[in-house]
MDTraj code that builds the backbone (N, CA, C; nanometers):
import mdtraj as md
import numpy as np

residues = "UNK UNK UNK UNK UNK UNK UNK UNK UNK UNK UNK UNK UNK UNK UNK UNK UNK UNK UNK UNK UNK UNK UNK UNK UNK UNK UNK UNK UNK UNK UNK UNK UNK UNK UNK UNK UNK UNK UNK UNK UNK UNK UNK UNK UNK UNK UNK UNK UNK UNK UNK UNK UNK UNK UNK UNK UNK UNK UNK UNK UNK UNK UNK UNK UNK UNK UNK UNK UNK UNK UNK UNK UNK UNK UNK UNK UNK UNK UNK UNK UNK UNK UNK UNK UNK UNK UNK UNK UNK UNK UNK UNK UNK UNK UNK UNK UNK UNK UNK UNK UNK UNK UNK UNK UNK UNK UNK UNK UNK UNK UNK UNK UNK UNK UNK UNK UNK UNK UNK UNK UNK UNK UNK UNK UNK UNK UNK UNK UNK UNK UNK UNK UNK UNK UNK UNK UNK UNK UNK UNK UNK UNK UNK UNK UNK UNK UNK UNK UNK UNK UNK UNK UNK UNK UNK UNK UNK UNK UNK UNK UNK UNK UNK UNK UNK UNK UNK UNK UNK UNK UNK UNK UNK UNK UNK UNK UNK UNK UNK UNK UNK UNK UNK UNK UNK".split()
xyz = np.array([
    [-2.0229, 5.7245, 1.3670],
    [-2.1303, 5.6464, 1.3098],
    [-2.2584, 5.6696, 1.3896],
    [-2.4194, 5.6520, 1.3507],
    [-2.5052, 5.6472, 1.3979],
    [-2.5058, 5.5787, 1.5268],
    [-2.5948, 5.5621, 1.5754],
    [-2.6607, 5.4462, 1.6408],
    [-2.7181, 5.3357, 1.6043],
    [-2.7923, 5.3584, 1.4622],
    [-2.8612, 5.2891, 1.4202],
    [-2.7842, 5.1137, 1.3643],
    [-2.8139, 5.0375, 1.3672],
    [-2.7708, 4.8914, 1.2925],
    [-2.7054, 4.8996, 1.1840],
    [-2.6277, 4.8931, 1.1396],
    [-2.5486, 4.8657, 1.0162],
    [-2.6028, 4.7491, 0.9182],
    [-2.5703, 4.7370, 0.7760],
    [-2.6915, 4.6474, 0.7303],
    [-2.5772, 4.5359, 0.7104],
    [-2.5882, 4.4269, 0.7448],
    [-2.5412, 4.3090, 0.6967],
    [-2.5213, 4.2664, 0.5669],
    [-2.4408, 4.2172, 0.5850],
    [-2.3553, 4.2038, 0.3975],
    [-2.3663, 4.0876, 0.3545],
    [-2.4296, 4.0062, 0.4056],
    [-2.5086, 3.8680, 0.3431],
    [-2.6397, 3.9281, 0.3030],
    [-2.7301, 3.9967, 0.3543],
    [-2.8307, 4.0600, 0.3587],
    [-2.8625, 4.1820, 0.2529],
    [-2.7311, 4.3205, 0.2534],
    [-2.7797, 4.4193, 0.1840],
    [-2.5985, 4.4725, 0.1432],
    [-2.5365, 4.4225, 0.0830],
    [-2.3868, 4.3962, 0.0501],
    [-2.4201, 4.5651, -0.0265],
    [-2.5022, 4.5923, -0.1258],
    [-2.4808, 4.7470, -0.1660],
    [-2.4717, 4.8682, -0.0190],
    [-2.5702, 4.8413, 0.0492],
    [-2.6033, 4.8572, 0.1320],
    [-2.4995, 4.9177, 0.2380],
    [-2.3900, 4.8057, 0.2722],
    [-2.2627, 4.7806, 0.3757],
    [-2.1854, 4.8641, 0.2608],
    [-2.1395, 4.9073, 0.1791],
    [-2.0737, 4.9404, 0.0615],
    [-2.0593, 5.0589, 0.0702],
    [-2.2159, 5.1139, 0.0295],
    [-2.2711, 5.2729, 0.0428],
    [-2.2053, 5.3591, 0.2095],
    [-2.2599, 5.2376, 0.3021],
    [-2.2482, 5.3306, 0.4221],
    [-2.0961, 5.3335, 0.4899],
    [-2.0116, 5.2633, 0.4177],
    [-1.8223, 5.2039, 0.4748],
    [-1.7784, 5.2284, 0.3563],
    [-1.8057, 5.2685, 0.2313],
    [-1.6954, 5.2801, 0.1300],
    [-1.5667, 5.3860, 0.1068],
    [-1.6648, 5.5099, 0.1539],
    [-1.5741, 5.6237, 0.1976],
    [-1.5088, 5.6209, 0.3256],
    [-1.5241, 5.5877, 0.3912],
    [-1.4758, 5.5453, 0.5239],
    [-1.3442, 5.4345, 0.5516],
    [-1.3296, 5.3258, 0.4783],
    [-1.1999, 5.2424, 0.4603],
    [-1.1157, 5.3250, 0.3173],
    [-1.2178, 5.3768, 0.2285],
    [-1.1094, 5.5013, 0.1265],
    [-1.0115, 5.5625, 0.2151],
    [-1.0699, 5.6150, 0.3090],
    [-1.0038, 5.7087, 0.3654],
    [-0.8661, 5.6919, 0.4597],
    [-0.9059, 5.5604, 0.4920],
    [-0.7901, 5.4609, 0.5951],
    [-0.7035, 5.4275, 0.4951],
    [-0.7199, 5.4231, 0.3855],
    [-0.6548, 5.3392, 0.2841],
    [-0.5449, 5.4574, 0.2248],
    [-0.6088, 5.5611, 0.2159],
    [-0.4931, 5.6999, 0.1809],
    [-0.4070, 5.7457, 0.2927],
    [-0.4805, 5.7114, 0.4371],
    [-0.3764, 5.6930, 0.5385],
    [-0.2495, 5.6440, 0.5634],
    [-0.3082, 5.5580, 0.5352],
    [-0.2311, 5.4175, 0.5483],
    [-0.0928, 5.3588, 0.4218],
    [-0.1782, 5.4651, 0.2984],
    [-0.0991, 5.4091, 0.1581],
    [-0.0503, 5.5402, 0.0634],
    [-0.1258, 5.6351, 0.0959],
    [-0.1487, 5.7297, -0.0018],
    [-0.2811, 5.7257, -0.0554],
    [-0.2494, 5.8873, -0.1086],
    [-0.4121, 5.8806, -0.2380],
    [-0.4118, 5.8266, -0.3102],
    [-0.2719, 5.7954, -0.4157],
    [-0.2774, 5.6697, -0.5105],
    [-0.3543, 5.5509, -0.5079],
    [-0.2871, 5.5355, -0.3745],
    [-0.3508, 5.3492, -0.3870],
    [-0.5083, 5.3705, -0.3000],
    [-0.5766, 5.4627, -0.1964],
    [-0.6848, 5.3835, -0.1438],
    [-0.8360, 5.3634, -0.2298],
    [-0.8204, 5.4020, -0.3448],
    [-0.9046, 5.3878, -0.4439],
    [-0.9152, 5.2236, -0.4215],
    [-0.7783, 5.1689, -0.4689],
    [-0.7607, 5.0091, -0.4744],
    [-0.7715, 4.9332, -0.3600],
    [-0.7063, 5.0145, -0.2557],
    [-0.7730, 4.9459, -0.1177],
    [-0.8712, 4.9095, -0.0450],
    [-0.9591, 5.0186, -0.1216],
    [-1.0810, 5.0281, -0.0921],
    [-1.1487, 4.8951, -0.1827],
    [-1.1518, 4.8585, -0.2992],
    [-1.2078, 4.8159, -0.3717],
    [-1.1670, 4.6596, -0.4004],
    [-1.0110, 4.6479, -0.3708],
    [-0.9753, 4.5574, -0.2993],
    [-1.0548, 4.4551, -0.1473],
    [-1.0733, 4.5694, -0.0790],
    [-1.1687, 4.5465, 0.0889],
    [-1.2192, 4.4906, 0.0384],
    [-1.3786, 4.5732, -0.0330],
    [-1.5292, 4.5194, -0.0394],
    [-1.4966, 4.4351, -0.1655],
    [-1.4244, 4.4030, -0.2768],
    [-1.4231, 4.2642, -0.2966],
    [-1.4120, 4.1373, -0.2001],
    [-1.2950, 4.1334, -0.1523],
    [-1.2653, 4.0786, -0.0625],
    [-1.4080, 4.0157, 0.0713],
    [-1.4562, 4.1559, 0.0905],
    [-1.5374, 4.1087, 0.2097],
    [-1.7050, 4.0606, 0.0715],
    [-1.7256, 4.0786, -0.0175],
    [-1.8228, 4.0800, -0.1059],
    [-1.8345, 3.8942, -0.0780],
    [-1.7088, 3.8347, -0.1384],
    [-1.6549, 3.6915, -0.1704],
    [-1.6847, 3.6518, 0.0014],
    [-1.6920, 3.6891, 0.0891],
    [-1.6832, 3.6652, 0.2226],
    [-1.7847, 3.6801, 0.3050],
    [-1.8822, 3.7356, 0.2448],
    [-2.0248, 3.7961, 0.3221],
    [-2.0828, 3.7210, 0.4080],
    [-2.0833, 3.5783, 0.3102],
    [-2.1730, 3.4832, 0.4551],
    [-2.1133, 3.4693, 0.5481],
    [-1.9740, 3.4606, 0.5605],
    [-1.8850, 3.4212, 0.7043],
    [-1.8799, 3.5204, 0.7676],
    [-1.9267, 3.6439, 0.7344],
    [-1.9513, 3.7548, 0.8589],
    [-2.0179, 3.6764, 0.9948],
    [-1.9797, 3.6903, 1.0691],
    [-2.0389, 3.6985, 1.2325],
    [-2.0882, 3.7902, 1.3281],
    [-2.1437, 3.8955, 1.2974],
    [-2.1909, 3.9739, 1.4075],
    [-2.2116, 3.9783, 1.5088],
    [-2.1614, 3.8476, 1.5794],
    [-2.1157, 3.8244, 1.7399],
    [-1.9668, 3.8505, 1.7370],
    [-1.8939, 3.8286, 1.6575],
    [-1.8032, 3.8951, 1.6832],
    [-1.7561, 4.0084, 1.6512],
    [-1.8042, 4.0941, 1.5470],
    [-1.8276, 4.2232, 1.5680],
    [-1.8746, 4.3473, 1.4418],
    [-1.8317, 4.4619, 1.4733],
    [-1.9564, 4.5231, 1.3734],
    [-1.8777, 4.4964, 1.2161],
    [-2.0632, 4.5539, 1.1227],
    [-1.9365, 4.4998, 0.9980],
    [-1.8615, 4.6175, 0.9561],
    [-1.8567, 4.7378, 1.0268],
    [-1.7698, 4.8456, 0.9958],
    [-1.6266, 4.7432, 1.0919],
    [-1.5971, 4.7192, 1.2171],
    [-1.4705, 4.6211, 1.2495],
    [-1.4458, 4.5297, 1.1358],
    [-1.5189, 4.4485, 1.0905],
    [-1.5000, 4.3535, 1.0097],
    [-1.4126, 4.3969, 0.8889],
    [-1.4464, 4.5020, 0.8496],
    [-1.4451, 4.5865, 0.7104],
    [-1.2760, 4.6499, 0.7195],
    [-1.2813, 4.6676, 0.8392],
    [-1.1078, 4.7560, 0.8616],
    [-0.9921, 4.6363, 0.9239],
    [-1.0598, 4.4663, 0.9236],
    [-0.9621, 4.3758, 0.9748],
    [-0.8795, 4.3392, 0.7915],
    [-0.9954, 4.3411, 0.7171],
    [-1.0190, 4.3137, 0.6020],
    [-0.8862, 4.3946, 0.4739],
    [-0.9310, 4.5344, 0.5395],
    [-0.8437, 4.6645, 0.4904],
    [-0.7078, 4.6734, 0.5670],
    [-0.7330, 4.6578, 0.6283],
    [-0.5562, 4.6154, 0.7107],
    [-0.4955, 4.4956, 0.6584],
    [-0.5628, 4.3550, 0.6106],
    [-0.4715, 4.2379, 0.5441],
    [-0.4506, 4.3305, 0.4076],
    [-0.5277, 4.3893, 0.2776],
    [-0.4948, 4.4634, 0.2325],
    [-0.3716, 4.5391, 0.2052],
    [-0.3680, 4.6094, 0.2845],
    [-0.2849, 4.7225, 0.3260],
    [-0.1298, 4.6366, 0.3618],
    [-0.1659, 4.5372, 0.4117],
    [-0.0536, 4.4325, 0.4703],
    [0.0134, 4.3758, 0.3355],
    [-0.0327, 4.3505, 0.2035],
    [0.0042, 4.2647, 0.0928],
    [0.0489, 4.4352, 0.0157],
    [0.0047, 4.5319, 0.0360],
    [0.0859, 4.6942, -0.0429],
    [0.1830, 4.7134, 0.1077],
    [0.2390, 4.6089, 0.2034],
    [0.3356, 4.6515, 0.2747],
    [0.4408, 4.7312, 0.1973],
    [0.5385, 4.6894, 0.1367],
    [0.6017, 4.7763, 0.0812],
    [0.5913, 4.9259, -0.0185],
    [0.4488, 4.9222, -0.0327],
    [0.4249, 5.0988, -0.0734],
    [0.4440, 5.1557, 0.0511],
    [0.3486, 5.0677, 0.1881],
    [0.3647, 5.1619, 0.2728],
    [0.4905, 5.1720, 0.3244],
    [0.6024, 5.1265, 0.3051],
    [0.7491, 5.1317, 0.3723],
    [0.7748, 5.2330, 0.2506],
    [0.8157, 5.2576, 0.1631],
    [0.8297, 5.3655, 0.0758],
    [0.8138, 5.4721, 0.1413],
    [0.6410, 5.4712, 0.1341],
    [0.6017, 5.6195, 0.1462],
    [0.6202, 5.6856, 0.2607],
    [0.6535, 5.6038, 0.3628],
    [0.6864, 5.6407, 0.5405],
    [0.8228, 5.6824, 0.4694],
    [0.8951, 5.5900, 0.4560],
    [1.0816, 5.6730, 0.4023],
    [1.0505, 5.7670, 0.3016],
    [0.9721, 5.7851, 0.2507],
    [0.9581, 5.9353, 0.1496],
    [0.9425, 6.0423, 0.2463],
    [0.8499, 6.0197, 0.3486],
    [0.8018, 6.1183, 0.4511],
    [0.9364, 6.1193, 0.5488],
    [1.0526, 6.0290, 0.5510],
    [1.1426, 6.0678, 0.6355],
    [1.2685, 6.1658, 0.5447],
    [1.2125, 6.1190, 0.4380],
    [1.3799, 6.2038, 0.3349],
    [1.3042, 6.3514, 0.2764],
    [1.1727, 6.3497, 0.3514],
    [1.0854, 6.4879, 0.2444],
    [1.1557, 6.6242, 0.4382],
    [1.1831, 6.5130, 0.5507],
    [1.2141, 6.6044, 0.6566],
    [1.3109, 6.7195, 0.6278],
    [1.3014, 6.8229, 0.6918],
    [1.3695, 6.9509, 0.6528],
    [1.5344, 6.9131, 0.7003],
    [1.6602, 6.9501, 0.6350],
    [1.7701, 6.8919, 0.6792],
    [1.8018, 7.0127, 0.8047],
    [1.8643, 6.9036, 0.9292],
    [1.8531, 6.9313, 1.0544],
    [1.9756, 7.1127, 1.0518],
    [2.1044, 7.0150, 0.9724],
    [2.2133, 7.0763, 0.9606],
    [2.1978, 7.2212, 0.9376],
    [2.1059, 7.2297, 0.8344],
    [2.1096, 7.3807, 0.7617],
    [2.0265, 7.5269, 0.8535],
    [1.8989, 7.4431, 0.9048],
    [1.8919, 7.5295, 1.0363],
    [1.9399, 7.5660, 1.0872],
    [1.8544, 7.7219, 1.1827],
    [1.9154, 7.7690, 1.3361],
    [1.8968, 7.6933, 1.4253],
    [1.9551, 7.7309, 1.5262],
    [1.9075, 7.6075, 1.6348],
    [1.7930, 7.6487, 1.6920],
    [1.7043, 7.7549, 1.6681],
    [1.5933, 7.7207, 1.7144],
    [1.4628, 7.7126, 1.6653],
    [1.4877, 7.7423, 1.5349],
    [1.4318, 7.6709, 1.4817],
    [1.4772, 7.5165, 1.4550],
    [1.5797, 7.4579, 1.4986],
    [1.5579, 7.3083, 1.5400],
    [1.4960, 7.2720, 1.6079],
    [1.4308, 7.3546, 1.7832],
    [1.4072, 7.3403, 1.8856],
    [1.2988, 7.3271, 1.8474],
    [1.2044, 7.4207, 1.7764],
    [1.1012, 7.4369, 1.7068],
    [1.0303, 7.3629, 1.6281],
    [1.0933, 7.3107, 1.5188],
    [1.0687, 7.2010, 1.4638],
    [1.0345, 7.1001, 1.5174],
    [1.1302, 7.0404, 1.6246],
    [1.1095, 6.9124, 1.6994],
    [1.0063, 6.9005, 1.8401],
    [0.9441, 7.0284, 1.8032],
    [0.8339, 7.0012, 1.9159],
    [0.6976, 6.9813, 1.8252],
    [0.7055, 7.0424, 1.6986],
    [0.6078, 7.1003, 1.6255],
    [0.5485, 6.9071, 1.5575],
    [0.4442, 6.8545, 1.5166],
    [0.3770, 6.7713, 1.4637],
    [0.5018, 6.7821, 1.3451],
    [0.4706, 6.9015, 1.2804],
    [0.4805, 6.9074, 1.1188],
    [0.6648, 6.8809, 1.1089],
    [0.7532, 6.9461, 1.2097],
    [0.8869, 6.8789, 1.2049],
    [0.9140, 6.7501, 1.2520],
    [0.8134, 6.6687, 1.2759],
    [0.8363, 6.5298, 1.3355],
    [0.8184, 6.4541, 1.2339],
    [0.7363, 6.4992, 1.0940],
    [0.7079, 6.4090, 1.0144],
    [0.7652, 6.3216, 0.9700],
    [0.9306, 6.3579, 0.8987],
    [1.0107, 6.2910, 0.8593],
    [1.0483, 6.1668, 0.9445],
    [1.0800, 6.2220, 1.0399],
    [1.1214, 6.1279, 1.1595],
    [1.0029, 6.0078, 1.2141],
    [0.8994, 6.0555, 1.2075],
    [0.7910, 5.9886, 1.2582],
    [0.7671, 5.8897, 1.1138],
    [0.7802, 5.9085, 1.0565],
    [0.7514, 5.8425, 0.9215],
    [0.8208, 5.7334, 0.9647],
    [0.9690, 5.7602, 0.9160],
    [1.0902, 5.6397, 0.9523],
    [1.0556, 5.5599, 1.0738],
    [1.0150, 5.6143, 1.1302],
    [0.9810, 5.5414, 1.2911],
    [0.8750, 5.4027, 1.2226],
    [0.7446, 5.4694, 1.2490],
    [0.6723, 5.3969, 1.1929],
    [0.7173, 5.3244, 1.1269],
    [0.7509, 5.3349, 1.0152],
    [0.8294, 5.2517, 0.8476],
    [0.9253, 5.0912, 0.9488],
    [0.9795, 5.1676, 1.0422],
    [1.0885, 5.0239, 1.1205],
    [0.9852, 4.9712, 1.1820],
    [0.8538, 4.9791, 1.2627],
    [0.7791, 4.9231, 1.3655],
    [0.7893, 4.7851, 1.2776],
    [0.7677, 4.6716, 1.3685],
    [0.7173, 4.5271, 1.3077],
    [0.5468, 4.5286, 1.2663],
    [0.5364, 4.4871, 1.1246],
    [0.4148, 4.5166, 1.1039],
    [0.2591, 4.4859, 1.2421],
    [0.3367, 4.4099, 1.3104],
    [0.1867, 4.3299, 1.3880],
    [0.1410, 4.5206, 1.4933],
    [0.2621, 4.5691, 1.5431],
    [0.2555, 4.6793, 1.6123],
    [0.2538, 4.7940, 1.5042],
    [0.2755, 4.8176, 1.3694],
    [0.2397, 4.8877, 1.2720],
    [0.0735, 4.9068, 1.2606],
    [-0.0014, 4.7852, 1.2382],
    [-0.1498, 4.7450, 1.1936],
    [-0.2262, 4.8258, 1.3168],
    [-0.1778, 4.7747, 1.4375],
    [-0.2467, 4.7805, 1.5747],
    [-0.2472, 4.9402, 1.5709],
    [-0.1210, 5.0214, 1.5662],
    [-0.0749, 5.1646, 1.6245],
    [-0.1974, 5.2423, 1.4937],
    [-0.1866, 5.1879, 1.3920],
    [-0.2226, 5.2565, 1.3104],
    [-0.4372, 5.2548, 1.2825],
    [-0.4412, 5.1634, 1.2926],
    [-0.5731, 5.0972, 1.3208],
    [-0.6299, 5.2588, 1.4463],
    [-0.5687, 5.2042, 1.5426],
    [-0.6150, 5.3445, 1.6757],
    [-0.5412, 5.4831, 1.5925],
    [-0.5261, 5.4862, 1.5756],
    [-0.4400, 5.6378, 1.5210],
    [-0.5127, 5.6863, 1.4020],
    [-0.5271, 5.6521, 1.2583],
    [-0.5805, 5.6533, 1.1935],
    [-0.7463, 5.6411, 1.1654],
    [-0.7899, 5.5256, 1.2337],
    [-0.8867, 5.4476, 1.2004],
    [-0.9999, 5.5193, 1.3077],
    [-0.9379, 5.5096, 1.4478],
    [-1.0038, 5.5413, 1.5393],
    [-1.0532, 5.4306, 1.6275],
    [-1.0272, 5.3408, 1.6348],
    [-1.0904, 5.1865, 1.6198],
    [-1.0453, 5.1672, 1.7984],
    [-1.1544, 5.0878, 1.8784],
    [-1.1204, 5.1136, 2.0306],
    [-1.0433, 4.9449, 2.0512],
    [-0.9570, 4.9292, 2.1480],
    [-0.8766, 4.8195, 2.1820],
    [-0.9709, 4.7181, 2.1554],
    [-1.0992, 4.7070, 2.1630],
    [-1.1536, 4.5862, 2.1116],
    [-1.1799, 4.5206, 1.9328],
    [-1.2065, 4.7123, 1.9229],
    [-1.2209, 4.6517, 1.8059],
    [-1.1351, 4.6319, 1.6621],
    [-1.0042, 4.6516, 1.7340],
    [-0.8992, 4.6442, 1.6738],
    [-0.8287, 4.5162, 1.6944],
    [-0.8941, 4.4413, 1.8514],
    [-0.8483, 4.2875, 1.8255],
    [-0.9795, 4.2045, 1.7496],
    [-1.1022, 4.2885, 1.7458],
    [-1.1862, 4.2350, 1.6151],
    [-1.1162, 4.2074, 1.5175],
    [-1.0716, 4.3279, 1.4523],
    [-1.0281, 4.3305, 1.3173],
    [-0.9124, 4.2577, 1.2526],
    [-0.8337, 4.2086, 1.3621],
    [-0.6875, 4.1700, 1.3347],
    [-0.7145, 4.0454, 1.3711],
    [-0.8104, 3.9590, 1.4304],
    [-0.7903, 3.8796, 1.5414],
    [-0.6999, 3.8149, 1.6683],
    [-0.6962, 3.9305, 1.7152],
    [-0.6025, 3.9077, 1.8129],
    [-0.6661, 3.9134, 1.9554],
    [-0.5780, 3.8631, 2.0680],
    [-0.6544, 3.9007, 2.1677],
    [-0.6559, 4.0537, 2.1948],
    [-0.7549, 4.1056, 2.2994],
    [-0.7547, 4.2201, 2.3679],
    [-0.6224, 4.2554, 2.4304],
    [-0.5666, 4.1696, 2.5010],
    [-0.4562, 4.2072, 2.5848],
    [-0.3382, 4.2246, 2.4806],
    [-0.3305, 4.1817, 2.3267],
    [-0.2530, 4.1538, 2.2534],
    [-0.2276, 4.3267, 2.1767],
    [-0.3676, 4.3558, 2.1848],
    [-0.3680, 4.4737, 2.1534],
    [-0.2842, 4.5704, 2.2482],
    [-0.3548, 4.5719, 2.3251],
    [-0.2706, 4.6667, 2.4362],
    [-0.0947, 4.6400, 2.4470],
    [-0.0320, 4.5269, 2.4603],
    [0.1099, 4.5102, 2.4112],
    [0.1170, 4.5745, 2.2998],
    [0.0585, 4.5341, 2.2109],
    [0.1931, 4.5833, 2.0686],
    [0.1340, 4.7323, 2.0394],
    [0.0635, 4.8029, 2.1047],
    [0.0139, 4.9290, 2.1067],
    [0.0915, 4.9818, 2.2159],
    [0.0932, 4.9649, 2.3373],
    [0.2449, 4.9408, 2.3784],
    [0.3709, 4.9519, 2.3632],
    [0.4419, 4.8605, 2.3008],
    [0.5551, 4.8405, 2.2867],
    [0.5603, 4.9624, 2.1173],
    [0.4989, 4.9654, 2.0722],
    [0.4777, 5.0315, 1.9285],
    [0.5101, 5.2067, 1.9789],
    [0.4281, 5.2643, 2.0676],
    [0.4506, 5.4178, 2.1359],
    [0.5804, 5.4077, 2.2310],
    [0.6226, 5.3113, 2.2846],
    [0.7437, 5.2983, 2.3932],
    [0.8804, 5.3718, 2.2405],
    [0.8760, 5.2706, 2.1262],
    [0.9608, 5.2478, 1.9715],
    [0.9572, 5.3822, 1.9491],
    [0.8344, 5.4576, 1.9021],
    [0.8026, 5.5384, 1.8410],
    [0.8627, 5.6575, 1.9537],
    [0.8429, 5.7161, 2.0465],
    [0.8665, 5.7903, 2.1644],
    [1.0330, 5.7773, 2.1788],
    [1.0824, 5.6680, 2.1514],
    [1.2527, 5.6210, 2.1808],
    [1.2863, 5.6859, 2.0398],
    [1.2288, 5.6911, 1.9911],
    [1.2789, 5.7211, 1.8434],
    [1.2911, 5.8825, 1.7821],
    [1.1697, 5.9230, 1.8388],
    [1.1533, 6.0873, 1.8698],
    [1.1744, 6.1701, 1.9587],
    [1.2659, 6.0756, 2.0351],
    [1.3156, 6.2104, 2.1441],
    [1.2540, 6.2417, 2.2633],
    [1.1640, 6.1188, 2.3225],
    [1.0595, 6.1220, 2.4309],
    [0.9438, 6.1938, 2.3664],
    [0.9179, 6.1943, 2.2313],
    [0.8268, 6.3333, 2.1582],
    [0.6880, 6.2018, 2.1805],
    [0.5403, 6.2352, 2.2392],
    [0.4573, 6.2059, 2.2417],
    [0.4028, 6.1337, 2.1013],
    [0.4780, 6.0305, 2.0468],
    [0.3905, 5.9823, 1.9174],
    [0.2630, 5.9403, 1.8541],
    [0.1631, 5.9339, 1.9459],
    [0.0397, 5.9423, 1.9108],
    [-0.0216, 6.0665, 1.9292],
    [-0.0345, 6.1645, 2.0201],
    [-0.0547, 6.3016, 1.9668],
    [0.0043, 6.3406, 1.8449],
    [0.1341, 6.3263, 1.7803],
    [0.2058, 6.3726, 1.7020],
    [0.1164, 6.3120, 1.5418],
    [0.1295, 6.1458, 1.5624],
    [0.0086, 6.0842, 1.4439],
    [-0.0999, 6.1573, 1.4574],
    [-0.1836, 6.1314, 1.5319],
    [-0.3222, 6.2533, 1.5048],
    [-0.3308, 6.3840, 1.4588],
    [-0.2296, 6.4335, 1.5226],
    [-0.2441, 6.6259, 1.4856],
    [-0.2109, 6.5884, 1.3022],
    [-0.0913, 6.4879, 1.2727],
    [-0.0877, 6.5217, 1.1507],
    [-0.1980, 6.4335, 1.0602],
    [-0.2586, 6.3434, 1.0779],
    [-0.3928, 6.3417, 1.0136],
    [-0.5316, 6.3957, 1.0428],
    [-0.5537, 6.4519, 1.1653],
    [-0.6521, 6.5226, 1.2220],
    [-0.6941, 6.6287, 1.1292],
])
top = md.Topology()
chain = top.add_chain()
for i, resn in enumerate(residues, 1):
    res = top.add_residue(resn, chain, resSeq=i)
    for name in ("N", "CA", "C"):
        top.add_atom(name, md.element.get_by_symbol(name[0]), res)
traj = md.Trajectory(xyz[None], top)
């Protein structure tokens, strides 16, 4: 994002729309698929439209505001996103039919973790789902991911935490947030 001020959505609501619309789209196909972030998206800025005056800009920007918003969202299509994580674990290449080194291979590689990383994710408890994914996806820094969720700071750091400890136990000591990035990067 710029430097410049973001426009307030009591103030210039087309405005906040224009400059975040593609931007929570994009979290929203993350997060859901291409199917749904059309609706996620449009879902959000309803949502925050009906909500404009209770923005606070002491507590934080309205791009944070906008992705606490898209994460409750995203939270009520919970079950697309449990689907589509187990689609991404049953789309994994079967282990059996491989060589073994191309097993070895696979399981270092982003793109052979998918399946697995999917399922991973898919079991996290949503509160460490929102958080992992928020930084992973979103890009969003420990603060402003307890913006968005309202949680504390330190709350963040636990279930971001305990969420890579899950994810890492689950893949084989395999680095799971390098592994999320390379495959949406």
């Amino acid at each position: 994002m710029t430097g410049e001020p973001s426009p307030r959505p009591a103030d210039d609501f087309e405005g906040v729309a224009d400059l975040y619309f593609a931007e929570i789209r994009r979290y929203g196909a993350k997060r859901l698929g291409p199917d749904a972030a059309a609706d996620v998206a449009a879902q959000t800025f309803l949502e925050a439209f009906r909500q404009r005056r209770r923005y606070n800009p002491e507590r934080g920007s309205v791009r944070t505001w906008l992705y606490g918003i898209a994460t409750k969202v995203v939270g009520r299509h919970h079950r697309s996103e449990s689907r589509a994580l187990r689609m991404y674990a049953r789309l994994s290449p079967d282990r059996d039919a491989e060589e073994h080194t191309e097993r070895v291979d696979a399981r270092v590689s982003a793109e052979g973790l998918r399946g697995e990383l999917g399922a991973a994710i898919a079991a996290l408890p949503r509160g460490q789902r929102d958080v992992l994914l928020l930084v992973a996806l979103a890009d969003l820094s420990h603060q402003e991911v307890a913006t968005a969720l309202g949680i504390s700071y330190g709350t963040v750091g636990s279930r971001l935490n305990r969420a890579r400890t899950r994810l890492r136990k689950a893949l084989g000591g395999t680095n799971p947030m390098l592994t999320l990035e390379e495959q949406h990067g």
